[in-house]
C-alpha positions in Angstrom: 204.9 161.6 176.3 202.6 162.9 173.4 201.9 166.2 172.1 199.8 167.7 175.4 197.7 170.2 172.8 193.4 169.5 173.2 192.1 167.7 170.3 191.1 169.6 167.7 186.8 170.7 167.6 187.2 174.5 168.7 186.5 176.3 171.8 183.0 174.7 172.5 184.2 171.2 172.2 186.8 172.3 174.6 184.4 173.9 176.8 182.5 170.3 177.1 185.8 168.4 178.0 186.2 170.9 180.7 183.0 170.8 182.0 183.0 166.6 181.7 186.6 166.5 183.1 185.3 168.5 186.1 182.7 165.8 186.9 185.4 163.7 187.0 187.7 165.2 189.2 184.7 166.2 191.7 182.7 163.5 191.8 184.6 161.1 194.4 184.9 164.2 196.4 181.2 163.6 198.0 180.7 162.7 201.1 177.5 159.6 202.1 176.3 158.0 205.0 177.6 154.5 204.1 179.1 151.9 206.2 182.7 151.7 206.2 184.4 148.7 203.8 185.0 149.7 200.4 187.5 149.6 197.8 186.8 147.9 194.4 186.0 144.7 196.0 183.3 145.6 198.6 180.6 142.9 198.5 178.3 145.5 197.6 179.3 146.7 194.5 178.0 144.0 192.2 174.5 145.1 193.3 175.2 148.8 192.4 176.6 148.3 189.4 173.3 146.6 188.1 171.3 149.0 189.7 173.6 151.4 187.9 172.7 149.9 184.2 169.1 149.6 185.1 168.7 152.8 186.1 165.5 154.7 184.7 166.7 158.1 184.7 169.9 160.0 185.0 168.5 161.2 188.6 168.4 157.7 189.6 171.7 156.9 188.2 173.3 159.7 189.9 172.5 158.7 193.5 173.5 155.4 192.5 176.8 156.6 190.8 177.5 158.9 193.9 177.7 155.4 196.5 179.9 153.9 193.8 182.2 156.4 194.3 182.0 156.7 197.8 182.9 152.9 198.3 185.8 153.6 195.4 187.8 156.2 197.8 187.6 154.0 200.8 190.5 151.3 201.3 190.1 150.4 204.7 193.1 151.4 206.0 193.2 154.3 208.1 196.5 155.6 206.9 195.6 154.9 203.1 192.3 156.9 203.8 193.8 159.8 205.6 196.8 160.2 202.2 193.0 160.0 200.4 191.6 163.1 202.0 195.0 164.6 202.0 195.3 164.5 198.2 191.4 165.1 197.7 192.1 168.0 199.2 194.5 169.1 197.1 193.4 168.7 194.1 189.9 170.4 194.8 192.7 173.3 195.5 194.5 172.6 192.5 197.8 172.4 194.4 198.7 169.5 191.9 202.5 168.8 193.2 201.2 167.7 196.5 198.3 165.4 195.1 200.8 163.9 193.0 203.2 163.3 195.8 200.1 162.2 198.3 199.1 159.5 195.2 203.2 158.7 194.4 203.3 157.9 197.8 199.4 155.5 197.9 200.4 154.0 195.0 203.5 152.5 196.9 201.5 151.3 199.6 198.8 149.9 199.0 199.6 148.4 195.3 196.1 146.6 195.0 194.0 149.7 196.1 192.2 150.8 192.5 191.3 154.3 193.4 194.8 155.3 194.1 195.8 154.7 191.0 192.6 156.5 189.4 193.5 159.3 191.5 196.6 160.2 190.2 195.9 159.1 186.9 193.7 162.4 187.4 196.5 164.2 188.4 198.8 162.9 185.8 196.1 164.5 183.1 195.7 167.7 184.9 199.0 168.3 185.1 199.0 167.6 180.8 201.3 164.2 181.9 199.1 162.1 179.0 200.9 159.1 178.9 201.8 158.6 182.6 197.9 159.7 182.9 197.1 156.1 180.6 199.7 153.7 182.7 197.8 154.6 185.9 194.7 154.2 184.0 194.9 150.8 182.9 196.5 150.1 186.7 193.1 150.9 187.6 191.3 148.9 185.5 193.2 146.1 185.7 192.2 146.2 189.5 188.4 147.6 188.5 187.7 146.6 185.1 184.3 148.5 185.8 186.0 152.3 186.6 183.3 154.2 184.2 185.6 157.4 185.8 188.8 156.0 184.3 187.0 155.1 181.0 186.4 158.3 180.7 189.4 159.7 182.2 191.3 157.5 179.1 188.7 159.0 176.8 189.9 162.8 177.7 193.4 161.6 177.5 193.0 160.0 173.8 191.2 163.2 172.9 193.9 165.3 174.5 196.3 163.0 172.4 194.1 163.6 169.0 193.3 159.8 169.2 189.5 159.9 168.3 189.0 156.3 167.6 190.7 155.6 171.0 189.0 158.0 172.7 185.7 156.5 171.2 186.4 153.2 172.4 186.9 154.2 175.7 183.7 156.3 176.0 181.7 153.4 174.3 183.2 151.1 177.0 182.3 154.0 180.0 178.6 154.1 178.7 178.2 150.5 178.4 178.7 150.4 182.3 177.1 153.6 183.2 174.6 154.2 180.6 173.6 157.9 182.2 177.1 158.7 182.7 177.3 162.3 182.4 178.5 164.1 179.0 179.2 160.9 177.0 176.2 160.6 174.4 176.8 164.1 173.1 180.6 163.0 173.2 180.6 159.8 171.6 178.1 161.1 169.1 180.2 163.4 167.7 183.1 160.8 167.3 181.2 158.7 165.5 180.4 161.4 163.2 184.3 161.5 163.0 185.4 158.7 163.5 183.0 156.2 161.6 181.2 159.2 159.7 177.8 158.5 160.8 175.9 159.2 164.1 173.9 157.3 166.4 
C-alpha cells in the first residue's frame, strides 16, 4: 500500500478533492422513478451515455448523470440490492467497517455486478486503503469501461498517492465520457499546469 498522505497543493486543493470526492460518494445515493433492470448492461445505457456527451449544459448533464447512476446501483437481484442499500447506508453514516463488510460480501456474489466493486472501491479510499481502492477500480472498469465515478475515483486515489500524471490520465479519461462531470476542468487544469507545464 502507498504512502496514504493527500497530494501535495495546500489546504484549498485539499478542500476541492473533498468537496469532488463527496460528489462521488453521494451521487448513487439518489433515488429516480425508473423501471427496474439495471446494472452496467441495461439496454438503456448506450442511449444515456450519448445523451450524456451531448449534453448542452451541466444542468442537462446532471439529470442525465443522476439515471446513470440510478441504473448503476441496481443488479436485479433482490438480495444483491438489499446488501446495496444496506452498505449505502452506511457509508452516508460513515460507519466504514460495515460498508466494507456489506461490499466484501457483494463482491463474492455477484462477481459480474460493476457497482459492487465501485462501491467499495469507495470504501477502500475512504478508509485511506489506496491500493486495494485501485484493484477494485479497474474490477469495475473492466466490467464498465464507461464508470466516469471510478475514473475519477482513480484520479483521487493517484492524487492521494502523489501520482499527478496518473491522476491526469484518469480525469482526462472521466471527462472524455462525461464532459460536465463535476470538478474535473478546474482539476485537470491544474495538472496540466504540473504535469505538462502548460494549461488548457
Amino acid at each position: 500500500m502507498g504512502d496514504r498522505r493527500p497530494a501535495a497543493g495546500g489546504v484549498e486543493r485539499e478542500a476541492r478533492m473533498k468537496e469532488f470526492f463527496t460528489w462521488l460518494a453521494t451521487a448513487a445515493t439518489l433515488t429516480f422513478a425508473l423501471p427496474v433492470a439495471g446494472g452496467q448492461n441495461d439496454p438503456r445505457l448506450p442511449a444515456l451515455f450519448a445523451q450524456l456527451k451531448a449534453a448542452p449544459s451541466a444542468e442537462a448533464a446532471n439529470e442525465v448523470e443522476q439515471q446513470i447512476w440510478q441504473l448503476w446501483i441496481i443488479s436485479g437481484n433482490d438480495e444483491i440490492d438489499q446488501l446495496m442499500a444496506v452498505g449505502l447506508h452506511a457509508m452516508a453514516g460513515r460507519d466504514l467497517g460495515v460498508a466494507l463488510a456489506v461490499f466484501d460480501e457483494m463482491v463474492k456474489r455477484a462477481p459480474d455486478f460493476a457497482e459492487g466493486w465501485n462501491k467499495r472501491a469507495t470504501v477502500h479510499y475512504m478508509m485511506g486503503n489506496y491500493e486495494q481502492s485501485v484493484a477494485d477500480i479497474e474490477k469495475t472498469l473492466e466490467l464498465e469501461p464507461r464508470h466516469f465515478g471510478s475514473l475519477s475515483g482513480l484520479g483521487l486515489v493517484n492524487l492521494a498517492l502523489g501520482r499527478d500524471a496518473a491522476a491526469l490520465e484518469a480525469f482526462e479519461a472521466a471527462l472524455k465520457i462525461h464532459p460536465h462531470l463535476s470538478g474535473a476542468d478546474s482539476t485537470i487544469r491544474e495538472l496540466r499546469d504540473k504535469v505538462k507545464g502548460k494549461g488548457i
